[in-house]
C-alpha positions as semicolon CSV with decimal commas, in nm:
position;residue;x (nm);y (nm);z (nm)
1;X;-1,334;1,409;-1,728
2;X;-1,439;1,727;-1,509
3;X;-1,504;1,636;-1,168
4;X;-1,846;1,728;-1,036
5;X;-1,727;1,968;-0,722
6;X;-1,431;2,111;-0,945
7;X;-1,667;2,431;-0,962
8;X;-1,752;2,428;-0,589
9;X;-1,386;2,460;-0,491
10;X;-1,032;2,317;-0,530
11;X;-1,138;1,939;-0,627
12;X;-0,810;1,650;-0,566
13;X;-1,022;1,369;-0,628
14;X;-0,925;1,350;-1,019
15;X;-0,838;0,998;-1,100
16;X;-0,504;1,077;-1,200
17;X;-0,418;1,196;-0,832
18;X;-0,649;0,880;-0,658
19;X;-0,405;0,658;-0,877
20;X;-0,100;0,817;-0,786
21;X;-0,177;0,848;-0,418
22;X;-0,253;0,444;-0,465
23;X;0,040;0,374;-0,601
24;X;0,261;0,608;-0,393
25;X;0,117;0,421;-0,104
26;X;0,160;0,082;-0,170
27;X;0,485;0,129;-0,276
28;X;0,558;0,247;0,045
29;X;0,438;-0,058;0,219
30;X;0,548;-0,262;-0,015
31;X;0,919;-0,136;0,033
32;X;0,866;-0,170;0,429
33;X;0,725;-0,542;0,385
34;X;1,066;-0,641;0,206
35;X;1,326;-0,431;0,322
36;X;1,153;-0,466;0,709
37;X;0,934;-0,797;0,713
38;X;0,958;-0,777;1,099
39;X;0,857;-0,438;1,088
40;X;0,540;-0,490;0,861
41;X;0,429;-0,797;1,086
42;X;0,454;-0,578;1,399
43;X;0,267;-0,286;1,233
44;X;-0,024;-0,532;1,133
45;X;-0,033;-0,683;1,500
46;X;-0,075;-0,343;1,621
47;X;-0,331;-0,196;1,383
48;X;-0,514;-0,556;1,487
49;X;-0,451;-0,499;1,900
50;X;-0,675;-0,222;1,833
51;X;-0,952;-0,426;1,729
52;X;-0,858;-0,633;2,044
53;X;-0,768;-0,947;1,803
54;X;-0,405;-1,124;1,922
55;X;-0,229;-1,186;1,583
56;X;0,062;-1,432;1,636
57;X;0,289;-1,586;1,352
58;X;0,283;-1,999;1,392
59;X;0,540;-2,032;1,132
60;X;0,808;-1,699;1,216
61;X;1,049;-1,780;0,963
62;X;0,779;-1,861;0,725
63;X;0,580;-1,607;0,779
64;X;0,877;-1,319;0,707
65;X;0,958;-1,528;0,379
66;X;0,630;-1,487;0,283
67;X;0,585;-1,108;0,377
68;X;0,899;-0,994;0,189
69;X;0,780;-1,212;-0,134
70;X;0,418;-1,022;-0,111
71;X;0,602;-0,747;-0,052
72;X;0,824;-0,764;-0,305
73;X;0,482;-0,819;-0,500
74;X;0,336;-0,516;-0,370
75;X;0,661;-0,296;-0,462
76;X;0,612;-0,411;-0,892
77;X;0,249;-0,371;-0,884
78;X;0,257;-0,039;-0,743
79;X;0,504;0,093;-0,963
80;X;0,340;-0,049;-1,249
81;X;0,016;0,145;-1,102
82;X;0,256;0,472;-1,072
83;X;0,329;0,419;-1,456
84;X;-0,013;0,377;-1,571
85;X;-0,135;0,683;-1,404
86;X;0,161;0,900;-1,561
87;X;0,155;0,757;-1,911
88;X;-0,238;0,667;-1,954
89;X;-0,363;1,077;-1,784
């Protein structure tokens, strides 16, 4: 498929690149959610200080389980996205 704007100028919006950029992406959080759980909590109570909600774990040792299983998650589903995008474009 020929993107609309490729004829305009230098179009990067081919679904091949939007999936790989996806993927690329959430297999970078996903690595920092399981590798760094802390980490990933911190940058999410930070991104949410900006909306001036207070984010605060009840649970702490819960709530770092469950960040490095989702990311662990995260990590397969992104590199299954990676896959698709190489193999299926």
């Amino acid at each position: 498929m020929q993107c609309p704007l490729s004829a305009i100028s230098c179009c990067c919006m081919s679904p091949k690149f939007i999936f790989l950029s996806v993927g690329c992406l959430g297999f970078a959080l996903g690595a920092l959610s399981t590798l760094a759980p802390q980490r990933s909590i911190g940058l999410y109570q930070r991104i949410m200080k900006g909306f001036n909600w207070n984010v605060a774990p009840i649970d702490e040792p819960r709530e770092v389980r469950n960040t490095r299983a989702l990311g662990v998650f995260l990590t397969l589903l992104s590199l299954a996205i990676f896959a698709a995008a190489l193999l299926k474009f």
